[in-house]
C-alpha positions, 0 to 999 in steps of 0.5 A: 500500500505504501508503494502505491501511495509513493508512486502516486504521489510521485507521478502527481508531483511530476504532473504540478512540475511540469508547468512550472518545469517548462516554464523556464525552458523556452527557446529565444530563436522561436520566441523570435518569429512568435513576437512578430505577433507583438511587432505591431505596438513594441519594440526590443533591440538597440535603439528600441522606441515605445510605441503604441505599447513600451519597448520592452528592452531588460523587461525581465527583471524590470519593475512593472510599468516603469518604461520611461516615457511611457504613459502607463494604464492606471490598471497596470499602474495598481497591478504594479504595487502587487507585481513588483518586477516582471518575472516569469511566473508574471511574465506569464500571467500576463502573455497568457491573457492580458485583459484578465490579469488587468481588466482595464489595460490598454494592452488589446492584444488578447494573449498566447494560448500556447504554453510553449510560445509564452515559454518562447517569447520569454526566452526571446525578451531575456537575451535583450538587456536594458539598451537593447544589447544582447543580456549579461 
């Protein structure tokens, strides 16, 4: 009985692993062609400009709501006290649907369903660092 008990807790284990597993593994280079998606309102890379949305140059890592010269929701403003830096777990939140994470965003864009292309982009936004070079 107790083996049964250990091999069920292991294989359930495995199974609540396995989001927060993937979550850090995504690929830059797909993460790349899934951001053309996002192409239309922002930018990353040397010389990044906001736009309809904010650059997203060093995101990770970056408090919410802090690009200069952006003018931000007040519903991401206040989703910022409770969301101090853009990590992955908010990173994917967010990707995953942005207007049920903060219901009065400005953000349009309705989300990634995919678990891998949210996993992609957040591997693509890491290896840009604040000016846009490639991250330390």
């Amino acid at each position: 009985m107790l083996k049964r008990q250990t091999v069920a807790a292991l294989f359930i284990g495995a199974a609540l692993a396995g989001p927060a597993a993937a979550q850090g593994a995504g690929d830059a280079e797909a993460g790349k062609a899934v951001f053309k998606k996002c192409q239309a309102c922002h930018a990353v890379g040397p010389g990044a400009a906001n736009k309809i949305g904010p650059e997203l140059n060093g995101i990770f890592g970056e408090a919410v709501a802090s690009v200069e010269g952006y003018a931000f929701s007040p519903g991401l403003v206040e989703y910022a006290k409770a969301h101090p830096a853009w990590d992955e777990p908010t990173l994917t939140a967010w990707l995953t649907n942005p207007k049920a994470e903060v219901p009065k965003t400005k953000m349009a864009f309705p989300g990634l369903k995919k678990p891998e292309d949210i996993a992609n982009v957040i591997a693509y936004l890491k290896t840009f660092g604040e000016t846009g070079d490639p991250a330390q």
